[in-house]
C-alpha positions in Angstrom: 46.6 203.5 92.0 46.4 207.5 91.6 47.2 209.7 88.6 48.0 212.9 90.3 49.6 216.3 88.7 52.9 217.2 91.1 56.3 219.1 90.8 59.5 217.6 91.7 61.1 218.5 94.7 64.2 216.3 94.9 65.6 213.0 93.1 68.2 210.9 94.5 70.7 208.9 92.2 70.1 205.6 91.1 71.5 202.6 92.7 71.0 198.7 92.6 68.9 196.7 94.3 68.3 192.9 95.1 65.0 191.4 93.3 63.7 188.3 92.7 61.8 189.5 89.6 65.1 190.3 87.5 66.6 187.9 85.5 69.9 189.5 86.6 68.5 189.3 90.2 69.2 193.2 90.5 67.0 196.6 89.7 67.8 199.9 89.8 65.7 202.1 92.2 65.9 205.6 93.1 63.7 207.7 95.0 61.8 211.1 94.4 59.8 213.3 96.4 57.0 215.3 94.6 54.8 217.8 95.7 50.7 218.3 95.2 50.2 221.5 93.3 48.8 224.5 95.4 49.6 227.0 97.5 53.8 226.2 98.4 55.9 224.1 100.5 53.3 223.2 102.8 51.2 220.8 99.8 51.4 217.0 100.6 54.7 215.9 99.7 55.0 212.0 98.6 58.2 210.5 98.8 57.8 207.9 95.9 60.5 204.9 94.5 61.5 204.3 90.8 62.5 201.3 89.7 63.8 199.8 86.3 64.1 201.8 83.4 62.1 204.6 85.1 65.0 204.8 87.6 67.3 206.0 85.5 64.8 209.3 84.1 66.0 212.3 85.2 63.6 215.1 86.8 64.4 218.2 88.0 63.6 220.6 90.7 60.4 222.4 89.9 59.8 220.2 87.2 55.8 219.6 86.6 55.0 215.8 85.9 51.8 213.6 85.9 52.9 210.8 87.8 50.7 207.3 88.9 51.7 206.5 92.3 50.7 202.9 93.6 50.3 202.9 97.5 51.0 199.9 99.4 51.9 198.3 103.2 53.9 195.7 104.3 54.7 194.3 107.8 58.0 193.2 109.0 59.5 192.2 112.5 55.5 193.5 114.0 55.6 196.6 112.5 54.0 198.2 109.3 55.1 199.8 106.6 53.5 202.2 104.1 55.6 202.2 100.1 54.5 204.4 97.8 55.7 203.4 93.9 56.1 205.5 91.2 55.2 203.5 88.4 54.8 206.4 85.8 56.5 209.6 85.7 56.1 212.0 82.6 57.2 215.9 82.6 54.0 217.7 81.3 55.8 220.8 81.3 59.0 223.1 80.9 58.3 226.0 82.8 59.3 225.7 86.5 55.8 226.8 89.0 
């Protein structure tokens, strides 16, 4: 896992997904694409999912947050997959950069 300082660029809404880990045997997820600090749009750009109560946290454009990101892959049908999990978001600041 990485702890990295990033601004939001974008979140999508929430929706429900299957899992096997829920007692209700759904999660929420919703995905978010944050941006390494630096010199503008061209920074690496991570486009991270949410799941569970972090889900439904709201973050805004511009919005500076330390976030840990988990990186994982996964094949399916011969081909691999790169995931990268938010698995803690926090806003570290009210100004907009």
């Amino acid at each position: 896992m990485q702890a990295k300082i990033l601004k939001v660029v974008r979140q999508g809404e929430a929706f429900s997904v299957q899992s096997a880990k829920a007692e209700s045997g759904t999660i929420q997820k919703c995905n978010i694409v944050l941006r390494e600090m630096g010199g503008g749009k061209f920074e690496n750009e991570f486009v991270c999912a949410m799941l569970g109560n972090l889900a439904a946290c709201r973050f805004y454009e511009g919005d500076v947050v330390a976030a840990t990101l988990r990186f994982s892959t996964h094949e399916y049908q011969n081909q691999v997959f790169q995931e990268i999990l938010a698995t803690d978001v926090v806003k570290i600041s009210n100004v907009k950069i």
